[in-house]
ROLUM-390565 format. One record per atom (N, C-alpha, C, O): x, y, z; residue in three letters; residue number from 1. Coordinates in steps of 0.1 Angstrom, whole numbers, plus 5000, padded with zeros to 4 digits. Example, Ala and Ser with C-alpha at 12.3 -4.5 7.8 and 13.67 -1.06 7.14 Angstrom:
   xx   yy   zz rest  nr
 5132 4943 5078  ala   1
 5123 4955 5078  ala   1
 5132 4967 5078  ala   1
 5142 4967 5085  ala   1
 5128 4978 5071  ser   2
 5137 4989 5071  ser   2
 5129 5000 5079  ser   2
 5134 5011 5080  ser   2
This chain:
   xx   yy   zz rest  nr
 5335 4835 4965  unk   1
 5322 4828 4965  unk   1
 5318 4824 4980  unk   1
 5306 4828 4982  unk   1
 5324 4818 4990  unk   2
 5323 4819 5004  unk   2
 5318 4828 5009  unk   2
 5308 4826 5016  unk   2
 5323 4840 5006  unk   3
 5318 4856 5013  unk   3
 5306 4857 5008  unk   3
 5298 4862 5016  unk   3
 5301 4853 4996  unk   4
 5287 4856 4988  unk   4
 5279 4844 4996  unk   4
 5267 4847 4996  unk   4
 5281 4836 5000  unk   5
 5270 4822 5008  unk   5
 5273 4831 5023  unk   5
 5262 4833 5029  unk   5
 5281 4835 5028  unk   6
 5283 4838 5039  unk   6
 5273 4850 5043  unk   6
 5268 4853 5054  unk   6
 5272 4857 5027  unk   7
 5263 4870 5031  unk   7
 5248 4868 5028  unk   7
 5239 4876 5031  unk   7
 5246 4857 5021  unk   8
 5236 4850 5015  unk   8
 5226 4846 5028  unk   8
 5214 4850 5027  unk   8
 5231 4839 5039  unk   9
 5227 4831 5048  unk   9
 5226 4843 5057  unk   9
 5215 4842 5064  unk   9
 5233 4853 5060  unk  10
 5231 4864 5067  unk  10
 5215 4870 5072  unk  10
 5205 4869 5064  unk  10
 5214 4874 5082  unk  11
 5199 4878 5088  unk  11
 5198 4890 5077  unk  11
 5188 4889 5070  unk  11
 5206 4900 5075  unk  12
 5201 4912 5069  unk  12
 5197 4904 5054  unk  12
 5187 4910 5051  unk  12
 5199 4901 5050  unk  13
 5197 4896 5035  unk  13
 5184 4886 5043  unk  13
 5173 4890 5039  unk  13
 5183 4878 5050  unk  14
 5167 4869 5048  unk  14
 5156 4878 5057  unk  14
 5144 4878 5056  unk  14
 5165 4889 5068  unk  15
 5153 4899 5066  unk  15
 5146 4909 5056  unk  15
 5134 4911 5054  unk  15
 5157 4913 5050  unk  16
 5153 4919 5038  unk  16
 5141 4910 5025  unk  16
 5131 4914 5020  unk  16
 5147 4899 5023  unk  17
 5136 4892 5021  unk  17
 5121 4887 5023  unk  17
 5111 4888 5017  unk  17
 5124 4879 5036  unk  18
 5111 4879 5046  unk  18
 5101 4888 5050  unk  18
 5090 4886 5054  unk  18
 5113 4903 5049  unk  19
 5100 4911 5057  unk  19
 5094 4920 5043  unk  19
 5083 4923 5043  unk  19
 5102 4923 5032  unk  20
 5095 4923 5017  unk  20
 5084 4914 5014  unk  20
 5073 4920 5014  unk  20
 5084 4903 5012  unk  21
 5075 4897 5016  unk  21
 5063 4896 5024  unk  21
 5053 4898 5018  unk  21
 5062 4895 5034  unk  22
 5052 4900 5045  unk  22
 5049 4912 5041  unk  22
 5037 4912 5038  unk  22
 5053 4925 5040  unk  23
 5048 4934 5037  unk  23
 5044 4939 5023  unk  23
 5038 4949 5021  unk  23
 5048 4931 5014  unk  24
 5040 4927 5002  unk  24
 5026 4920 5003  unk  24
 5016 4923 4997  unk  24
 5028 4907 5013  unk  25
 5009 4905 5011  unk  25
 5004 4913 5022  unk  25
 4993 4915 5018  unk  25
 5007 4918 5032  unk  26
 5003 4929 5037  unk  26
 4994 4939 5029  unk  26
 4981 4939 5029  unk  26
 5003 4946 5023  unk  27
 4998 4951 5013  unk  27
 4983 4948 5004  unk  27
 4971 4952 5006  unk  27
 4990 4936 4995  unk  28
 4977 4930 4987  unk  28
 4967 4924 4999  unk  28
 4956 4921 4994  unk  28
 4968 4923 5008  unk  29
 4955 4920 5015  unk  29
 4948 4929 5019  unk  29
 4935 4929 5018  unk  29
 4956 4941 5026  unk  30
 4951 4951 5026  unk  30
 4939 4960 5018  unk  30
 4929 4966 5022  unk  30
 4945 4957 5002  unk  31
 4941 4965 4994  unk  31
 4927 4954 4992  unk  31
 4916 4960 4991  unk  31
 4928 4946 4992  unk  32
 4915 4937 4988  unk  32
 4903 4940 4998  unk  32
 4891 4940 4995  unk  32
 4909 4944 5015  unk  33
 4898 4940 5020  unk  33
 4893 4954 5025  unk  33
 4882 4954 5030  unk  33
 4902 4967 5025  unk  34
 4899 4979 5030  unk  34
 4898 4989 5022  unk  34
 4896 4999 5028  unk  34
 4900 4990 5008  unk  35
 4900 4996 4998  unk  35
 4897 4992 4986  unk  35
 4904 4990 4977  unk  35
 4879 4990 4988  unk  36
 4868 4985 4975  unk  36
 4874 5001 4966  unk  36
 4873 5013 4971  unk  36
 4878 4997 4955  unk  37
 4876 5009 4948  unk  37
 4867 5004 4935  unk  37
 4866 4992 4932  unk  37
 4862 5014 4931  unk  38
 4842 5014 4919  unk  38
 4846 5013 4908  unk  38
 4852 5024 4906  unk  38
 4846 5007 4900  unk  39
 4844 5008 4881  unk  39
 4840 5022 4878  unk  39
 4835 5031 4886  unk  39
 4842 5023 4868  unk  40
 4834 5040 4866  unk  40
 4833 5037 4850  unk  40
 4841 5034 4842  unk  40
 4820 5039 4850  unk  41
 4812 5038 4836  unk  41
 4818 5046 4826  unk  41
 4822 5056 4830  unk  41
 4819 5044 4811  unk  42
 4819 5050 4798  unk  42
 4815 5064 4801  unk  42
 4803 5066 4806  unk  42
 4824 5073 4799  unk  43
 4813 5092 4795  unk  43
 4808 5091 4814  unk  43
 4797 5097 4816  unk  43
 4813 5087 4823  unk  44
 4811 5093 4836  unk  44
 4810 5107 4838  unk  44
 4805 5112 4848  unk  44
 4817 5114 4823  unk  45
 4821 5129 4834  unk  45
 4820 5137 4816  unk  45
 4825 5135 4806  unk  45
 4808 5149 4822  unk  46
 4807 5156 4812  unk  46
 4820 5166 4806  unk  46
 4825 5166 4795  unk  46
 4823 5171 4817  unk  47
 4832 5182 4818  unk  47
 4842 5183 4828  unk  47
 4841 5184 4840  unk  47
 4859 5182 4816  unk  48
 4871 5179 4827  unk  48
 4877 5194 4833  unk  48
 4873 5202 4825  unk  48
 4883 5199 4840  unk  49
 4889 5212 4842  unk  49
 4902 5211 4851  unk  49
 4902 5208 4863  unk  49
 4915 5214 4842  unk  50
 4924 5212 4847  unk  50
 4932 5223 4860  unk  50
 4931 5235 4861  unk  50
 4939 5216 4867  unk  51
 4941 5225 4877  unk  51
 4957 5221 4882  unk  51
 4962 5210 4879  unk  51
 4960 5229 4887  unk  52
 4977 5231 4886  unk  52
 4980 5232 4901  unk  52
 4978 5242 4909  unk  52
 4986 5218 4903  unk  53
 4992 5218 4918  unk  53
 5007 5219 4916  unk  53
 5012 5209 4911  unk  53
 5016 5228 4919  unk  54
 5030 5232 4920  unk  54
 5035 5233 4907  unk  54
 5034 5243 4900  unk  54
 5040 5222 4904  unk  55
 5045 5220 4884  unk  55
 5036 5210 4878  unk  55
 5035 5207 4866  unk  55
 5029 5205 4890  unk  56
 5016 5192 4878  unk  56
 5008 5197 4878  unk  56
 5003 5204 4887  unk  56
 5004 5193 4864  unk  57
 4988 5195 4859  unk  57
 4980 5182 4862  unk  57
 4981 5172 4856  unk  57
 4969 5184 4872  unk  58
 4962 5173 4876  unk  58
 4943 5177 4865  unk  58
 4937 5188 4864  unk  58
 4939 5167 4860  unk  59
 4926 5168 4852  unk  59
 4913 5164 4867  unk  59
 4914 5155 4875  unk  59
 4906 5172 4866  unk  60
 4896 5165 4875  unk  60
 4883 5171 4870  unk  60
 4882 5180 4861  unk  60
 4874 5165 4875  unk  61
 4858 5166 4869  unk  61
 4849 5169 4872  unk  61
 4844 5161 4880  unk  61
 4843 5179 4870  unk  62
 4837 5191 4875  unk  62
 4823 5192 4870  unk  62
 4815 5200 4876  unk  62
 4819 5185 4860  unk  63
 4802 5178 4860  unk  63
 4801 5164 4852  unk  63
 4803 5160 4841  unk  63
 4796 5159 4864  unk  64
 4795 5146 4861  unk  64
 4777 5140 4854  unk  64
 4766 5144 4857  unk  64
 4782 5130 4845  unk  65
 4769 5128 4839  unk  65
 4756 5121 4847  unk  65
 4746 5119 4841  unk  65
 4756 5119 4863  unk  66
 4746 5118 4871  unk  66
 4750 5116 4882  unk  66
 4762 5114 4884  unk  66
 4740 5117 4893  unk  67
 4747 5115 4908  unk  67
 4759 5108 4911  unk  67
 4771 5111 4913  unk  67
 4750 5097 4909  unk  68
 4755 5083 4914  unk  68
 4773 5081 4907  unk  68
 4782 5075 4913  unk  68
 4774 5088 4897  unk  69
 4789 5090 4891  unk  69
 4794 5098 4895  unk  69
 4805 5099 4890  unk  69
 4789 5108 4907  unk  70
 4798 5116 4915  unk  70
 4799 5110 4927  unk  70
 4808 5113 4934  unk  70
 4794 5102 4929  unk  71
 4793 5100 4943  unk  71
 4803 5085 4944  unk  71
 4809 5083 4954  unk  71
 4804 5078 4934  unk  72
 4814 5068 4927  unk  72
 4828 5076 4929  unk  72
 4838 5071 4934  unk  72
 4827 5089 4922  unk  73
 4841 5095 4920  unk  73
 4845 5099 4934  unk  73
 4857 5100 4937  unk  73
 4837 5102 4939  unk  74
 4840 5106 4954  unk  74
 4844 5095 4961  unk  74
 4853 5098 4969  unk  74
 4841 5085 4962  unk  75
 4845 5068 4971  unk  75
 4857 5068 4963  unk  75
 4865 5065 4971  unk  75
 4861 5070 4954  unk  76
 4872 5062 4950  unk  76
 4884 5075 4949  unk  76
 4895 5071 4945  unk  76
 4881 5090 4953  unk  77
 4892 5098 4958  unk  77
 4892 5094 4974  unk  77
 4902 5094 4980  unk  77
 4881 5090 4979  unk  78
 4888 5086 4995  unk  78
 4896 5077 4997  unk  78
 4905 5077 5006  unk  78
 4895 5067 4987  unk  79
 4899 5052 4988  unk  79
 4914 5053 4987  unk  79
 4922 5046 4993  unk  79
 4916 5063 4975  unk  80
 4933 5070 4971  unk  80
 4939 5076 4981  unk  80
 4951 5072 4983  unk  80
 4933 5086 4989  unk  81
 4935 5088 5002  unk  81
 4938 5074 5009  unk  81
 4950 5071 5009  unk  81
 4929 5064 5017  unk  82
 4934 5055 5017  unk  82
 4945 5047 5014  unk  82
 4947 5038 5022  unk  82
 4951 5048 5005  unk  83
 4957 5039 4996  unk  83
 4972 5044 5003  unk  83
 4981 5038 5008  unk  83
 4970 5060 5002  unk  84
 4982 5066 5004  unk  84
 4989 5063 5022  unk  84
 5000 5063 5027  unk  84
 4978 5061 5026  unk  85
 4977 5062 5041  unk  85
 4988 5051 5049  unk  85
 4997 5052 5057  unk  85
 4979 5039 5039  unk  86
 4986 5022 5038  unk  86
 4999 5022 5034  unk  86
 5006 5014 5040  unk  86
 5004 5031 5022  unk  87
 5013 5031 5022  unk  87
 5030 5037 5029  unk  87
 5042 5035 5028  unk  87
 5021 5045 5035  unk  88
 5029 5058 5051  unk  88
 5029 5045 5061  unk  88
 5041 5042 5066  unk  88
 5021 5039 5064  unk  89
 5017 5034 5073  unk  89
 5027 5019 5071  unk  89
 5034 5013 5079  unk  89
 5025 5017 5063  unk  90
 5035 5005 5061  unk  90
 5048 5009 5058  unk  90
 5056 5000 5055  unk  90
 5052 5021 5059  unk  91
 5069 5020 5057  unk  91
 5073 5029 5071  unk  91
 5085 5031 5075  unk  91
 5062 5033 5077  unk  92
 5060 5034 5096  unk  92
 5065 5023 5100  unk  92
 5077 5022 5102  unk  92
 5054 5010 5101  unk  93
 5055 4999 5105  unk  93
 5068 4992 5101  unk  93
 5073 4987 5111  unk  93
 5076 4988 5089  unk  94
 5086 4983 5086  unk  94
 5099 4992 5095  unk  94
 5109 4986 5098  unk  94
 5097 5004 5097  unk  95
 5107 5016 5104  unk  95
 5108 5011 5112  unk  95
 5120 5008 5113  unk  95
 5102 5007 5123  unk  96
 5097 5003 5135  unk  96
 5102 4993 5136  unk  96
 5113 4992 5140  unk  96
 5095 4982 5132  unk  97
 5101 4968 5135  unk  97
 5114 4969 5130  unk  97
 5122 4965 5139  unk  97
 5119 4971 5122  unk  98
 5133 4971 5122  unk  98
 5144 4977 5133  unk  98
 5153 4969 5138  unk  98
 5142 4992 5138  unk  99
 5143 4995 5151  unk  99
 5141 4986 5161  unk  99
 5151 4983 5168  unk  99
 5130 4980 5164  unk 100
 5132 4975 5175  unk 100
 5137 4958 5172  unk 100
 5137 4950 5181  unk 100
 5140 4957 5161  unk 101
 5147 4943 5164  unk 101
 5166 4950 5166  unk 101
 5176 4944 5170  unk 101
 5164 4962 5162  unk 102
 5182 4969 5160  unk 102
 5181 4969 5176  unk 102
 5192 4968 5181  unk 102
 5171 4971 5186  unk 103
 5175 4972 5197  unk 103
 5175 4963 5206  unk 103
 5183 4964 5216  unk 103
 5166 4952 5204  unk 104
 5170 4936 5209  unk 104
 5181 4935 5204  unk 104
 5190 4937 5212  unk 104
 5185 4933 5192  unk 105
 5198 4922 5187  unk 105
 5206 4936 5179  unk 105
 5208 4936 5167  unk 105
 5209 4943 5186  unk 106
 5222 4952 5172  unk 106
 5229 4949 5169  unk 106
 5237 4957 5164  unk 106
 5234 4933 5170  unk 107
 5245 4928 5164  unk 107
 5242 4926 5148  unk 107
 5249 4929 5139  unk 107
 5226 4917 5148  unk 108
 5224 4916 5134  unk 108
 5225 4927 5126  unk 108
 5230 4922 5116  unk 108
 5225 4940 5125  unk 109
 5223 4947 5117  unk 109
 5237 4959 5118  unk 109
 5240 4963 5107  unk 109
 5242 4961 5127  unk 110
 5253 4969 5133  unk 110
 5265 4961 5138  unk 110
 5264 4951 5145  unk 110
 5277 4966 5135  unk 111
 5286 4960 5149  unk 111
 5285 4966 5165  unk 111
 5289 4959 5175  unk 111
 5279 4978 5167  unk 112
 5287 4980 5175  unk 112
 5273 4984 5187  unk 112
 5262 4982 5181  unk 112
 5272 4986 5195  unk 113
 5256 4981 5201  unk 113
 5249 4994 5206  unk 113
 5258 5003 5208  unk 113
 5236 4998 5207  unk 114
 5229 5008 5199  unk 114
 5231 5020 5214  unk 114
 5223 5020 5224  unk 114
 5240 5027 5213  unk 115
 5238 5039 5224  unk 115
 5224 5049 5221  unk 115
 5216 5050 5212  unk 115
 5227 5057 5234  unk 116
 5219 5074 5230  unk 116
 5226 5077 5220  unk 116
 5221 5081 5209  unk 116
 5238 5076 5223  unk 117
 5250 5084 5213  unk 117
 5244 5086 5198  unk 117
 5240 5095 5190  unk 117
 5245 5072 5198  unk 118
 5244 5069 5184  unk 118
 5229 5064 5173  unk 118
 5227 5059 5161  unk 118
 5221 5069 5182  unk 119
 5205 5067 5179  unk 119
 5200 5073 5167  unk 119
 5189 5069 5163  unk 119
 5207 5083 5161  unk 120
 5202 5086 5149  unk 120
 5214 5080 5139  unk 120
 5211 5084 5129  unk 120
 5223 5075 5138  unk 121
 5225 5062 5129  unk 121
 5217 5050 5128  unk 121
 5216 5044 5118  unk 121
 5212 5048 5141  unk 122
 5204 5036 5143  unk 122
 5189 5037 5136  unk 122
 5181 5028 5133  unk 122
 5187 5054 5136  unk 123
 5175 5054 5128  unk 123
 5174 5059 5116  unk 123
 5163 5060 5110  unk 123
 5187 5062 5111  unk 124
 5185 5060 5097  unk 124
 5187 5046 5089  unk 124
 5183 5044 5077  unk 124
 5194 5038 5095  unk 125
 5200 5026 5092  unk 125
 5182 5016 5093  unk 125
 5179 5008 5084  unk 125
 5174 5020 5104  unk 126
 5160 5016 5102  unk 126
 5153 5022 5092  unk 126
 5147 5014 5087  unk 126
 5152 5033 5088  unk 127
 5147 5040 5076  unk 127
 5149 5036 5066  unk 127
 5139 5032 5059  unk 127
 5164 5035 5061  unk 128
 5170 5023 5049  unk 128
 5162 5010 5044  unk 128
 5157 5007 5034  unk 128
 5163 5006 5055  unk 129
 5155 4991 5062  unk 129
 5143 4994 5053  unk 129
 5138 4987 5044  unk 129
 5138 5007 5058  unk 130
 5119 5002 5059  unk 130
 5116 5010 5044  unk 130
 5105 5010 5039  unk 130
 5129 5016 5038  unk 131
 5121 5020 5025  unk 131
 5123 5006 5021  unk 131
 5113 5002 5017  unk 131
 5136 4996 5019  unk 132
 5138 4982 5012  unk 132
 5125 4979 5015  unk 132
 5116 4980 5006  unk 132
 5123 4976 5026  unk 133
 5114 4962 5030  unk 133
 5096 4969 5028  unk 133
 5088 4960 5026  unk 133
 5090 4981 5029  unk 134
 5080 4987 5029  unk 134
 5077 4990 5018  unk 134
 5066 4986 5015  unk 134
 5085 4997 5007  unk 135
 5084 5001 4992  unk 135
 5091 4990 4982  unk 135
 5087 4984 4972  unk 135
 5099 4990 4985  unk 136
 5111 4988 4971  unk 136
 5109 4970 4969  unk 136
 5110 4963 4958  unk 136
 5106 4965 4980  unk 137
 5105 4952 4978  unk 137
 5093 4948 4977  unk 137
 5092 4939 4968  unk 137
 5082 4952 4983  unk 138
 5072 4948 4976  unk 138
 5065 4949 4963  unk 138
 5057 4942 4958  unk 138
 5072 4961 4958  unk 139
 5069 4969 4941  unk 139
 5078 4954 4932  unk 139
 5076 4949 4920  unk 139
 5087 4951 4941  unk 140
 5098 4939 4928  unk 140
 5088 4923 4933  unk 140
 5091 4913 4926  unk 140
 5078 4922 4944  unk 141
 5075 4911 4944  unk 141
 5060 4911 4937  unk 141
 5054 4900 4933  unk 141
 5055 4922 4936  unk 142
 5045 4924 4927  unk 142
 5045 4923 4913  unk 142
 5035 4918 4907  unk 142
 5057 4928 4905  unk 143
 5065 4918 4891  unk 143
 5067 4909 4890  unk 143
 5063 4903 4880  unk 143
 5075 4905 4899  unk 144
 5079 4889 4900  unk 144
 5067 4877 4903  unk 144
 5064 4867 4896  unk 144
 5061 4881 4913  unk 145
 5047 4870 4918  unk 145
 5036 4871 4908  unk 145
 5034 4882 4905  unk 145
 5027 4861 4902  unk 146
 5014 4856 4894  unk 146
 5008 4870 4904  unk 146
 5012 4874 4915  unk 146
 4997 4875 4894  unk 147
 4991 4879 4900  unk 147
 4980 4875 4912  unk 147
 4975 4864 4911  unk 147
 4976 4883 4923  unk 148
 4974 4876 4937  unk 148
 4958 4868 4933  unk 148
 4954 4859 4941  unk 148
 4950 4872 4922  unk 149
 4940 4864 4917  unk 149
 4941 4849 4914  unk 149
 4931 4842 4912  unk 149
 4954 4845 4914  unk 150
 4957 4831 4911  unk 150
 4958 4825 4922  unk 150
 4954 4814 4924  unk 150
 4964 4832 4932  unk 151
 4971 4821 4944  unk 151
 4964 4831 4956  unk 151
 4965 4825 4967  unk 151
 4961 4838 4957  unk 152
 4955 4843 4971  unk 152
 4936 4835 4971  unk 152
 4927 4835 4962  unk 152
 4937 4829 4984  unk 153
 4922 4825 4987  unk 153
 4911 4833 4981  unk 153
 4912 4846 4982  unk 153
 4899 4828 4975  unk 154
 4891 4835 4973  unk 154
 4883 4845 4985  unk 154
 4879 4856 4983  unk 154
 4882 4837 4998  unk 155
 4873 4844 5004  unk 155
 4875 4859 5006  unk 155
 4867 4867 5011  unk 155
 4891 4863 5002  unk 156
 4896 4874 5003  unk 156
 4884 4884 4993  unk 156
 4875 4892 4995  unk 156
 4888 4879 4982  unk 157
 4878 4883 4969  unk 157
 4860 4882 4974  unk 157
 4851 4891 4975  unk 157
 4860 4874 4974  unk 158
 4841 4874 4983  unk 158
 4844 4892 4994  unk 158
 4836 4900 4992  unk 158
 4852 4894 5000  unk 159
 4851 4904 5011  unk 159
 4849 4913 5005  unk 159
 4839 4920 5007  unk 159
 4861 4918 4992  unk 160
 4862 4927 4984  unk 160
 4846 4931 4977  unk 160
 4841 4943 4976  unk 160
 4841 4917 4971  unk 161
 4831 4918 4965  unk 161
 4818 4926 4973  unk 161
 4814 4936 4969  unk 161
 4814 4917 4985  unk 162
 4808 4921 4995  unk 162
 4810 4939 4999  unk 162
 4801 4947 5000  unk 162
 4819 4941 5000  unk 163
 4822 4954 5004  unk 163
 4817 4966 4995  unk 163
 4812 4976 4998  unk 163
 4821 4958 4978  unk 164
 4818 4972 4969  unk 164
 4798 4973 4970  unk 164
 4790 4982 4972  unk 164
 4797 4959 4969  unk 165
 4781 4960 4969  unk 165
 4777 4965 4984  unk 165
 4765 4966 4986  unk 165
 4784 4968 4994  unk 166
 4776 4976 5005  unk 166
 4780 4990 4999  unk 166
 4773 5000 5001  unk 166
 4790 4990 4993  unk 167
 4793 5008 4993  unk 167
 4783 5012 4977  unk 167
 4778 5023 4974  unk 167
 4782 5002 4970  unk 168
 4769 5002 4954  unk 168
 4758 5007 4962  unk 168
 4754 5018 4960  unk 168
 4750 4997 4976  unk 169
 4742 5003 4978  unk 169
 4740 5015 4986  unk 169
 4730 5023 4984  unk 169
 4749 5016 4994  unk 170
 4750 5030 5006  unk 170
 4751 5045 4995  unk 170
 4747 5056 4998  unk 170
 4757 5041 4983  unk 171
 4755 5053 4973  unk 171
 4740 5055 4969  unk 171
 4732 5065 4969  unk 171
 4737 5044 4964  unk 172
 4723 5042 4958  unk 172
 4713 5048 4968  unk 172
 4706 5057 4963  unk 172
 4710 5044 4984  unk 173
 4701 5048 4992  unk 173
 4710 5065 4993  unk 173
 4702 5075 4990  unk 173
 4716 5067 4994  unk 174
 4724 5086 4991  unk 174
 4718 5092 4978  unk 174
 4715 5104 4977  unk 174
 4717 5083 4966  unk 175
 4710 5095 4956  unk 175
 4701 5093 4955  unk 175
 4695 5104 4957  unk 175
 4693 5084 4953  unk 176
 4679 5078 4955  unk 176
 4677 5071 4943  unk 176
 4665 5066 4941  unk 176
 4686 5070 4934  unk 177
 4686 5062 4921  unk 177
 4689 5048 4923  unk 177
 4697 5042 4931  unk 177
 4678 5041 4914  unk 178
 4674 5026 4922  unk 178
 4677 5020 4909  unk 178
 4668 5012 4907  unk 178
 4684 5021 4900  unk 179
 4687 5010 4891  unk 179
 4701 5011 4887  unk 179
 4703 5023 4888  unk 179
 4709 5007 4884  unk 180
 4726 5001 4882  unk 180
 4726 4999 4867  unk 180
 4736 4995 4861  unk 180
């Protein structure tokens, strides 16, 4: 029981925590304020036509029931793009900071202190790190945590809001369709 409080209290265990965390609302803030993605209306899309990337079958839509629902479908494959970006980017960023705290302090995380020699243990040992703390922990704090509608400030939501109604209208002046 000692060894378990002992490993408890340990940096690697309240890093792994902390920086899950952080890069969990990272994340959800992210997604609220840089990635407005569009509702998409009933019967959007006349006609689906499947297409075959390696072993998946991906469905995509190939006449849509008016502009403005293509041009919706189009913002919101960027946004996925996007989305994907945030998520590279944040398990970059957790790589990273983990690294360079292994190279201030390699005691927390290593015994033995970080050579040339030994620089690719040190970066996979950061990799480990940044899938925990970049993927794996934010996906278990998104189960665990109320959804961020309850406890995150609204003004976040006002931004989001704000955002889709600039991108509602920047479509609308693009097809020239003036009613919603």
């Amino acid at each position: 029981m000692k060894e378990f409080l002992i490993y408890f209290v340990n940096f690697r265990f309240l890093y792994l925590l902390f920086g899950g965390l952080f890069f969990y609302l990272t994340s959800v803030t992210f997604n609220l304020i840089f990635i407005p993605m569009l509702d998409m209306p009933e019967h959007w899309c006349k006609k689906w036509n499947e297409r075959k990337i390696g072993y998946q079958v991906q469905e995509e839509c190939v006449e849509f029931s008016s502009e403005v629902n293509e041009l919706k479908y189009r913002h919101n494959q960027k946004m996925e793009e996007r989305l994907t970006g945030k998520v590279h980017g944040i398990f970059l960023f957790a790589t990273l900071l983990t690294f360079l705290i292994m190279l201030i302090s390699p005691g927390t995380f290593v015994e033995l202190k970080i050579t040339f020699e030994n620089y690719s243990g040190a970066i996979a040992i950061a990799v480990f790190y940044g899938v925990i703390i970049g993927f794996l922990l934010p996906v278990v704090f998104e189960v665990l945590l109320p959804p961020p509608e309850e406890w995150l400030p609204g003004e976040f939501y006002e931004i989001k809001k704000a955002r889709i109604e600039w991108v509602l209208k920047k479509i609308t002046a693009q097809s020239g369709y003036s009613d919603f």
